[in-house]
C-alpha positions as CSV (number, residue, x, y, z in Angstrom):
1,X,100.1,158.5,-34.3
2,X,99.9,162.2,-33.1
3,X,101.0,163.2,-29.7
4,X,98.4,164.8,-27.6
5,X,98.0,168.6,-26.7
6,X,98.3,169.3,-23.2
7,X,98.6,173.0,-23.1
8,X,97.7,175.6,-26.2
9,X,99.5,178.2,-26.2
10,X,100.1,180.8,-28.7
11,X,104.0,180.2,-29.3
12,X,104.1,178.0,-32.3
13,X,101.7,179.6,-34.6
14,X,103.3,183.2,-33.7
15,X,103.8,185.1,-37.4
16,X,102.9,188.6,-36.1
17,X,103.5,191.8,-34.0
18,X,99.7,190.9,-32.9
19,X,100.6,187.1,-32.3
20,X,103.9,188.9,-30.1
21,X,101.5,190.7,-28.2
22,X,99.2,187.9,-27.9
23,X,101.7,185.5,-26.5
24,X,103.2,188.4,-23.9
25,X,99.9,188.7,-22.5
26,X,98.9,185.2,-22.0
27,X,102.6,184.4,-20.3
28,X,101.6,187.8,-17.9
29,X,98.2,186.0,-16.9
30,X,99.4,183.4,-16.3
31,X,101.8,184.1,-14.1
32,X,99.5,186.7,-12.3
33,X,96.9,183.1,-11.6
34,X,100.0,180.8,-10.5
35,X,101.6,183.9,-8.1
36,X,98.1,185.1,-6.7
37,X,97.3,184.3,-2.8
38,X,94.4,181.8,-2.5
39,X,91.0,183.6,-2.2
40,X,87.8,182.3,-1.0
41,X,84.5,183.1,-1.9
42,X,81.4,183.8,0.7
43,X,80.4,180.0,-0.5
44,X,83.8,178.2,0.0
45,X,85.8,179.6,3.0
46,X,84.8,177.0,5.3
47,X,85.7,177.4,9.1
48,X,84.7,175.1,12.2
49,X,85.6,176.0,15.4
50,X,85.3,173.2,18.5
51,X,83.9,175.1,21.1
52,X,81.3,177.8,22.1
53,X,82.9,181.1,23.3
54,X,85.7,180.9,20.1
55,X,83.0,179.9,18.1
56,X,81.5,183.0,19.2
57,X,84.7,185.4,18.4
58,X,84.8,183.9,14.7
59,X,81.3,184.4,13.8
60,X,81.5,188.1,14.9
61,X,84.8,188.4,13.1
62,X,83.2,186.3,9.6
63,X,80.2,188.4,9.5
64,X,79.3,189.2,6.0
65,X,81.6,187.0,5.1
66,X,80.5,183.2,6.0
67,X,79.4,181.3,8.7
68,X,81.9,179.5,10.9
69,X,80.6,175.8,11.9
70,X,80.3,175.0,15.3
71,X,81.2,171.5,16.2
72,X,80.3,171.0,19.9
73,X,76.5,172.1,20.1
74,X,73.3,171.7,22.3
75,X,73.7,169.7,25.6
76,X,77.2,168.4,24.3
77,X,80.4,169.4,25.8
78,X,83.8,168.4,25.3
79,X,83.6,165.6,27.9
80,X,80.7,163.9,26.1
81,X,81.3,164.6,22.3
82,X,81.0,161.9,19.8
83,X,82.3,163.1,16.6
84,X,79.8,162.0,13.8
85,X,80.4,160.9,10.2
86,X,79.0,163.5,8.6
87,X,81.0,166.0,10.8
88,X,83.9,164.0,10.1
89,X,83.6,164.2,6.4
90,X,83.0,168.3,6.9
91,X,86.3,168.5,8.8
92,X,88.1,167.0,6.2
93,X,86.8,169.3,3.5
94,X,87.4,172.6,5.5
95,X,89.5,175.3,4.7
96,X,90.2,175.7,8.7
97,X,89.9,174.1,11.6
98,X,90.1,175.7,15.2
99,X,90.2,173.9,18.8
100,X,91.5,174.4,21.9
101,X,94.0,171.2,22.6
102,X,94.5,167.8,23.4
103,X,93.7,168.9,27.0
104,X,90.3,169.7,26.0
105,X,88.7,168.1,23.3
106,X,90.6,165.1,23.6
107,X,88.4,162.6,21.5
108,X,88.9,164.9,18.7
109,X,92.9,164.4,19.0
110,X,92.8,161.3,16.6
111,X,90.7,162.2,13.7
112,X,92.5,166.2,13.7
113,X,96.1,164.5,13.6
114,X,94.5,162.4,10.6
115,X,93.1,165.1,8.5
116,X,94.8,166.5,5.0
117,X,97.3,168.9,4.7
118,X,94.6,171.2,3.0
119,X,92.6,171.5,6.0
120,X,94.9,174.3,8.1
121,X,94.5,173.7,11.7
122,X,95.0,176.2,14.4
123,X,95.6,174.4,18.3
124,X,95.2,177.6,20.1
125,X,96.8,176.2,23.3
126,X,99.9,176.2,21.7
127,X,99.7,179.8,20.4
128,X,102.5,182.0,22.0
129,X,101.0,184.6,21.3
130,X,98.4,184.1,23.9
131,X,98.5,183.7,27.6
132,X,98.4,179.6,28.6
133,X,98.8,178.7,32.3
134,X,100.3,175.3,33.3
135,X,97.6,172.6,34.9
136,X,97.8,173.0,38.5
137,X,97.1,168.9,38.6
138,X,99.3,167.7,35.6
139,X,102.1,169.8,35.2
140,X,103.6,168.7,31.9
141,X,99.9,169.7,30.5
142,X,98.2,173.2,29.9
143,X,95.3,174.5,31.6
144,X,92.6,174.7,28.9
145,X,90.2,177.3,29.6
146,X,92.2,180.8,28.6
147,X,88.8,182.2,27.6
148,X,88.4,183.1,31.2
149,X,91.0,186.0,31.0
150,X,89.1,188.5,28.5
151,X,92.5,189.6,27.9
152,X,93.5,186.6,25.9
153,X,89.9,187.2,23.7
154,X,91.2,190.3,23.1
155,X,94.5,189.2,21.5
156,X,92.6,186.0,20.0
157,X,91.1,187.9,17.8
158,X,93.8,189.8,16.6
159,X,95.2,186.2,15.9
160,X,92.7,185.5,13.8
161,X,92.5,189.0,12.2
162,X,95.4,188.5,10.5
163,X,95.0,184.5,10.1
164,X,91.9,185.2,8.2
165,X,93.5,188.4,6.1
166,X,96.6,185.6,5.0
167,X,93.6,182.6,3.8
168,X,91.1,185.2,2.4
169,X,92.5,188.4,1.3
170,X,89.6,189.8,-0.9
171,X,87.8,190.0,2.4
172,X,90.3,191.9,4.2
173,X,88.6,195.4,5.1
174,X,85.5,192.7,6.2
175,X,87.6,191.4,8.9
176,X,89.6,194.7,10.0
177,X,86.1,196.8,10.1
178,X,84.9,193.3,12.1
179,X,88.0,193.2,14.5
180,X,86.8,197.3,15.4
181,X,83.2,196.2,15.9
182,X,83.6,193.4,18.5
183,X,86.1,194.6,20.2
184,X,84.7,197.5,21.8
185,X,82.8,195.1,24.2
186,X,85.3,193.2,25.1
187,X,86.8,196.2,26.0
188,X,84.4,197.4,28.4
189,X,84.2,194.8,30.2
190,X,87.7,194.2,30.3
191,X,87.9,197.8,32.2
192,X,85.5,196.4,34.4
193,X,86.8,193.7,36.0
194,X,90.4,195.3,35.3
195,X,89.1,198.2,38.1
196,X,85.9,197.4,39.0
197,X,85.8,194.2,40.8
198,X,85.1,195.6,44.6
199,X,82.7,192.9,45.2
200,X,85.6,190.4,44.5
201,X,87.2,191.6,48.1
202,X,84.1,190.1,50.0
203,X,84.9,186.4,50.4
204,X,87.1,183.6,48.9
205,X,86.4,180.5,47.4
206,X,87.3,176.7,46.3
207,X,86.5,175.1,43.1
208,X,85.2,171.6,42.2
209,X,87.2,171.8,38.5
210,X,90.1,174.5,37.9
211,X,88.0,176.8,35.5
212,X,88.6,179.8,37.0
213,X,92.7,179.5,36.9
214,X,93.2,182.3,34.4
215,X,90.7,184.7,35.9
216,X,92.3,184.1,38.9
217,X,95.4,185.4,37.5
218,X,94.2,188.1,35.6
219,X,91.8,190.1,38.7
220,X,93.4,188.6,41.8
221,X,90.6,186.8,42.6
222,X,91.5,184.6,45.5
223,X,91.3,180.8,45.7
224,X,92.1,178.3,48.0
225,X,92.0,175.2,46.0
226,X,90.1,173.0,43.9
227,X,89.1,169.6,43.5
228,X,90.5,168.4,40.7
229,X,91.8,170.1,37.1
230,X,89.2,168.8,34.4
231,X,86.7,165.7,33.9
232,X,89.2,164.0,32.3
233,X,91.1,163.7,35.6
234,X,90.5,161.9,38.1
235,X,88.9,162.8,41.7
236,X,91.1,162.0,44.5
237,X,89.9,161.6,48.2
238,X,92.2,163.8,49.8
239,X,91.6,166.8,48.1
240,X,88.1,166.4,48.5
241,X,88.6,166.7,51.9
242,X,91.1,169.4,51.5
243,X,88.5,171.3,49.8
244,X,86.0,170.6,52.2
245,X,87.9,171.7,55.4
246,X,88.3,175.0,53.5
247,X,84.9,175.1,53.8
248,X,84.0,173.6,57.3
249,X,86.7,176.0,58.7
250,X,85.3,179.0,56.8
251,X,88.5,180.0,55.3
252,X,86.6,179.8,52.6
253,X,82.4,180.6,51.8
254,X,81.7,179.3,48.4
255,X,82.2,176.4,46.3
256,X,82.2,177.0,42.0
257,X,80.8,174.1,40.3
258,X,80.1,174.5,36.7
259,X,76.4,173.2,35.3
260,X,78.1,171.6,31.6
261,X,80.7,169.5,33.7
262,X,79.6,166.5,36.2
263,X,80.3,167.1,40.5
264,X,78.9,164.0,41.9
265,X,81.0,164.1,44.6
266,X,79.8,167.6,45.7
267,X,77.7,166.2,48.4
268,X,80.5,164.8,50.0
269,X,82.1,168.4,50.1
270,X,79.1,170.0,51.4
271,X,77.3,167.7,53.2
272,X,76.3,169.3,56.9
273,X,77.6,172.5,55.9
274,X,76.0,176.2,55.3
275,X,77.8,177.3,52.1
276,X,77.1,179.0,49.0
277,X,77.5,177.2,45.7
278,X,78.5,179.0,42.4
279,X,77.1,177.7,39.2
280,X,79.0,178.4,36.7
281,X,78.9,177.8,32.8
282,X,82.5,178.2,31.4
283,X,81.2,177.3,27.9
284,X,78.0,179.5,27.8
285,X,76.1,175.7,27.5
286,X,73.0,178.0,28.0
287,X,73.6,180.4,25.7
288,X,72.3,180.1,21.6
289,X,75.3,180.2,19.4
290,X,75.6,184.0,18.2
291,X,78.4,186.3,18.2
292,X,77.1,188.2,21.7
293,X,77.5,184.8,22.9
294,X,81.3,185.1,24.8
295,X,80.0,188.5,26.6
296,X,77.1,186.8,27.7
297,X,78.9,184.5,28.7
298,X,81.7,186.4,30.9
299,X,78.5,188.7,32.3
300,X,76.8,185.5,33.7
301,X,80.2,184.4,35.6
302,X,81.3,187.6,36.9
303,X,78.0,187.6,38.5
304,X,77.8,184.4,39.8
305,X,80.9,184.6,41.3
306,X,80.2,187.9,43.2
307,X,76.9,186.2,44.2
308,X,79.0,183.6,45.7
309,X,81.4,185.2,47.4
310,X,78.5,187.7,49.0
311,X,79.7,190.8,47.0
312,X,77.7,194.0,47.3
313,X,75.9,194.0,44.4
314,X,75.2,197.4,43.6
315,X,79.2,198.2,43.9
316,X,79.0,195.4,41.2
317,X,76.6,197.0,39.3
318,X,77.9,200.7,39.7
319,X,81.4,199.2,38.7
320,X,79.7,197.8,35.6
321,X,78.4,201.0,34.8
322,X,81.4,203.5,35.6
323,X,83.2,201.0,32.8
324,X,80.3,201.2,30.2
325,X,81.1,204.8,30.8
326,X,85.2,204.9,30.3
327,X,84.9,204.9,26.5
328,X,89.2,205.3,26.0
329,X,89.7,205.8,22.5
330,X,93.3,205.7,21.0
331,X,95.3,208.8,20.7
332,X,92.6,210.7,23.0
333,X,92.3,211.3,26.1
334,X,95.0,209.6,27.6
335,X,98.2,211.1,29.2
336,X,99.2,214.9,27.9
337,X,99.2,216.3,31.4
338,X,102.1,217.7,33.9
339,X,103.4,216.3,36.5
340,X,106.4,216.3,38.9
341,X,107.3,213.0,40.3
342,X,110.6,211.5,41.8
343,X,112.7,208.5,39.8
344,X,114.5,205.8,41.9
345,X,118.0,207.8,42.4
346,X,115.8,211.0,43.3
347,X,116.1,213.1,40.4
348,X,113.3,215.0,39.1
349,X,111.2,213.8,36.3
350,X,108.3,215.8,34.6
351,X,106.1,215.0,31.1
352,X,108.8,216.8,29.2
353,X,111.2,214.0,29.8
354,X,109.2,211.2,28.5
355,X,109.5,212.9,25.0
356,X,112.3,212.2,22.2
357,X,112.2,208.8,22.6
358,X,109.2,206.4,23.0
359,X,107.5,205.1,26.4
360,X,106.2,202.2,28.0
361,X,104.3,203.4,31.2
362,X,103.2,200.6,34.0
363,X,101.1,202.0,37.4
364,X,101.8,199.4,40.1
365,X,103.2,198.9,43.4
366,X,106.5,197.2,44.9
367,X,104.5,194.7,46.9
368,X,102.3,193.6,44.4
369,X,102.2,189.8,45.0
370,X,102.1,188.5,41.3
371,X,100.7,191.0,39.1
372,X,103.1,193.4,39.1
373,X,106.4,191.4,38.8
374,X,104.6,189.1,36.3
375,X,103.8,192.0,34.2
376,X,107.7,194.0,34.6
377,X,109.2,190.3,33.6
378,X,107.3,190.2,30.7
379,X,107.6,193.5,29.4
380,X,111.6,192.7,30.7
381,X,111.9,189.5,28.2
382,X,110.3,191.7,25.7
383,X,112.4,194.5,25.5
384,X,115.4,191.8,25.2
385,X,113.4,189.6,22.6
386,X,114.2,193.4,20.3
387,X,117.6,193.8,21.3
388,X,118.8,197.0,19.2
389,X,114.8,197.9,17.8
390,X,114.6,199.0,21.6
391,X,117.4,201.1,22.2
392,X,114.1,204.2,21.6
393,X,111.8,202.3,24.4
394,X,112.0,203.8,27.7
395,X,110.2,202.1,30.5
396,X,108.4,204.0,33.7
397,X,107.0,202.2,36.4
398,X,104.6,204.6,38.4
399,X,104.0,203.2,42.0
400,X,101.0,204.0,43.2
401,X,101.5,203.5,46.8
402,X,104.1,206.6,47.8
403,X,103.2,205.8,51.4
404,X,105.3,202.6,51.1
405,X,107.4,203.0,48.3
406,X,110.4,205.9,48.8
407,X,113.1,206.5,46.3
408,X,115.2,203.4,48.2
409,X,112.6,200.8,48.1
410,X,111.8,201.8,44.5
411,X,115.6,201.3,43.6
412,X,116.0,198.0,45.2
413,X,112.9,197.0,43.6
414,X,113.2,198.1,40.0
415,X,117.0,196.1,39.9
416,X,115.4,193.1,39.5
417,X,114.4,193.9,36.1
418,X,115.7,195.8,33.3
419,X,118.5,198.4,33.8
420,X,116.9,200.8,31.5
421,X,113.8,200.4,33.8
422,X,112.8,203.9,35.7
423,X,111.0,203.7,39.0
424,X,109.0,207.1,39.8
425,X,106.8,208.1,43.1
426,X,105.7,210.9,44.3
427,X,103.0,212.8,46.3
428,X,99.6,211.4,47.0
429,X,98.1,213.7,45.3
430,X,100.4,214.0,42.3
431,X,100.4,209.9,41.8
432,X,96.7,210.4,41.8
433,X,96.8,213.1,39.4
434,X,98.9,211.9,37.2
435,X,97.0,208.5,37.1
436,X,93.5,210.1,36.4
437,X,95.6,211.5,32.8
438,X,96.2,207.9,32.2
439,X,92.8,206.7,33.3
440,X,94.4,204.2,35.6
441,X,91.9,203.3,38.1
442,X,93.4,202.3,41.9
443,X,92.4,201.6,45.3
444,X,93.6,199.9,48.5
445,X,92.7,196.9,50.4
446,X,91.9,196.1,53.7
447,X,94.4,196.8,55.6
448,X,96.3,193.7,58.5
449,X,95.1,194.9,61.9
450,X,98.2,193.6,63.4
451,X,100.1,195.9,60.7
452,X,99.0,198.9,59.4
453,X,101.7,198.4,56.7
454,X,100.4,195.6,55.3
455,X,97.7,195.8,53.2
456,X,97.3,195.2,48.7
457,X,96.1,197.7,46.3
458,X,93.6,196.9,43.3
459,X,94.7,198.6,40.4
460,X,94.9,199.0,36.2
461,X,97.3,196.3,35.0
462,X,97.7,197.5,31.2
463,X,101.0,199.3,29.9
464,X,100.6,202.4,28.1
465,X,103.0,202.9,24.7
466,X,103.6,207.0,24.6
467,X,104.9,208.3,21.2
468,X,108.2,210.8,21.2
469,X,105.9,213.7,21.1
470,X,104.0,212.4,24.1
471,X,100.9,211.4,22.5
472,X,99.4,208.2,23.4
473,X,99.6,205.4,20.8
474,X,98.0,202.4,22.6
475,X,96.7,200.3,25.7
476,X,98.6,196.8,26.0
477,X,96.6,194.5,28.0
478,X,97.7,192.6,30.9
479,X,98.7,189.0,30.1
480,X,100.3,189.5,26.9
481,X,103.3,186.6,26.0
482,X,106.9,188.6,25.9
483,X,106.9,187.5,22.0
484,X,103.5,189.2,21.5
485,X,104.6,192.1,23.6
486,X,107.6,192.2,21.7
487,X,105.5,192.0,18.2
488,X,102.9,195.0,19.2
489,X,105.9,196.9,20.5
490,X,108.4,196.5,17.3
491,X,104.8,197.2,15.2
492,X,103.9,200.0,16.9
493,X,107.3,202.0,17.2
494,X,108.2,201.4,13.9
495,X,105.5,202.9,11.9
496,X,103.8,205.3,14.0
């Protein structure tokens, strides 16, 4: 009985220099097949993303490519999915899956945690890379809707840049020509609402569900409360009257309600009372599934909360229209001028000493409630998270309020953070001038009638990375993780 052939190969029939050859160049393809990365074609990289505005992101970055899936379509949401059989049996056969969380889609938890290992799934609320806040109702949980902060769009895609480049190499200059494409809009309106939200100081509001947390965070909007954190929770009487006597006492003139997401106790808030209500639509439920989808989205919100909080809206719409204008392309335009300004110990610093070594620039203000601080601790953690790979990082921070902040209160102030960390101020005028080389837009609240010296200041909340020669390498956006920071930084100042 003759055993069966499982493999033919060459070797045993090898008489010849040409057999030799044969046989060396069937081992060398064969290795070349078991050592290549796995490749997909247009046909069989299958994506499916949960949710609207991500699903958005992923088509623009796929295009020409595939189509993502979207899973939760038409008047569905979250809250009300039903996950089908066929969509079930699609999940499984996908090459990746992408959701939000457990805090989210929560009926998808159980089929996701069943799926096989060949479907690679990506929980984005667990990505360090982006910026998750804590629930302000559950605190061992995550607040699920980080889409708010354009910011973390920004670095989502990145994320899955070089996600989609690891699965699908042959694509590769697809996905980085992509990444170019759709983030120039994102950009614009990040400058925007990063110095353009005037409107925003008109009024303050409450919320029925938390949507508006990371938004909140990112362009000092101001909030007094909300009702409860998602529709999974529950609604409790006392903070609906909480929220209500916000309301009733006018500490606060609108209430945000969101039209994919049930308020049926909103009648009880606003019952008897003139206020303004803010629809809002955190998921773009309106909105036909395309890649413009997420700005759409983000356009609509902005507005209706200026509407809300009875914003001028032609400061709104000038705003929108300085940023369309303040194109800031890398390595142009940005720094390169001369200045004079004053470090914490008051020694003189000028342009030429931010060269030799690289720079991490920061325009803010000691009494910046949140901002600020959060964005010095962060850049902080970072420089630590590169121990020795930052001993060429300087960091500046630029105040922008000389009126208040002297060489002491800069010195106390910049302590609290990294010793290599130099404060600088200046004259009005200077500050100013050497903010319009940055592009770093500014400007100051309303100030406490009972105290003059009281008052905030809106401003740009990006750090700037200088190269040794004092050209400008890039613009880190606000919100970035100190791991993240800490990966763009060691990236950047290694190889450019």
């Amino acid at each position: 009985m003759k055993s069966p052939a499982i493999i033919q190969s060459p070797v045993k029939t090898m008489k010849s220099p040409t057999q030799l050859k044969s046989l060396i160049t069937w081992l060398i393809t064969v290795l070349l097949l078991s050592c290549a990365p796995v490749s997909y074609s247009a046909q069989n990289f299958n994506v499916m993303v949960t949710i609207k505005p991500i699903h958005a992101i992923v088509m623009g970055l796929m295009k020409d490519v595939a189509k993502p899936e979207l899973l939760i379509n038409g008047k569905q949401t979250p809250f009300t999915f039903k996950l089908k059989p066929a969509q079930l049996t699609r999940m499984k056969k996908a090459n990746l899956l992408i959701w939000v969380g457990p805090e989210l889609e929560k009926t998808l938890q159980p089929a996701i945690a069943k799926l096989p290992k060949s479907v690679k799934v990506i929980e984005l609320l667990s990505r360090d890379d982006l910026k998750i806040l804590p629930s302000r109702v559950h605190p061992n949980q995550r607040n699920p809707f980080f889409w708010m902060d354009d910011r973390n769009a920004i670095i989502l895609i990145d994320l899955l840049t070089e996600e989609f480049i690891k699965m699908d190499p042959e694509h590769a200059h697809i996905y980085k020509r992509n990444r170019l494409r759709i983030l120039k809009p994102l950009k614009r309106i990040d400058k925007e609402f990063e110095y353009g939200y005037r409107g925003l100081k008109s009024g303050i509001g409450v919320q029925y569900y938390d949507t508006l947390y990371y938004f909140e965070q990112a362009y000092a909007l101001k909030l007094l409360g909300q009702v409860t954190g998602t529709p999974w929770d529950k609604v409790s009487a006392t903070n609906l009257l909480n929220v209500r006597q916000k309301l009733m006492s006018k500490q606060a003139v609108c209430l945000f309600v969101d039209r994919s997401m049930p308020a049926d106790d909103v009648s009880l808030i606003t019952s008897g009372l003139n206020v303004n209500i803010g629809h809002l639509d955190v998921f773009g439920q309106q909105f036909k599934p395309s890649e413009s989808l997420y700005i759409k989205l983000m356009n609509f919100n902005t507005d209706a909360i200026k509407r809300c909080l009875n914003a001028n809206m032609d400061n709104a719409a000038k705003a929108r229209q300085e940023a369309s204008e303040a194109e800031i392309t890398e390595g142009d335009r940005i720094g390169g001028g001369h200045f004079i300004l004053t470090d914490q110990y008051g020694r003189i610093v000028t342009d030429e000493d931010l060269e030799g070594h690289f720079s991490v620039i920061y325009f803010g203000y000691t009494s910046c409630p949140d901002i600020c601080p959060t964005t010095l601790t962060v850049l902080t953690k970072a420089l630590k998270i590169l121990g020795k790979k930052a001993k060429n990082i300087q960091p500046y921070f630029i105040s922008i309020d000389p009126h208040r902040d002297n060489t002491d209160v800069l010195r106390k102030f910049v302590k609290y953070f990294d010793p290599r960390l130099i404060g600088l101020t200046g004259s009005q005028n200077m500050i100013k001038r050497v903010a319009e080389q940055f592009k770093v837009r500014f400007q100051k609240g309303e100030t406490d009638p009972g105290d003059p010296q009281q008052y905030t200041m809106s401003h740009t909340a990006s750090l700037f990375l200088m190269a040794p020669d004092g050209r400008f390498i890039t613009k880190l956006a606000y919100g970035l993780t100190p791991k993240a920071l800490a990966k763009k930084l060691n990236e950047y100042t290694r190889t450019k």
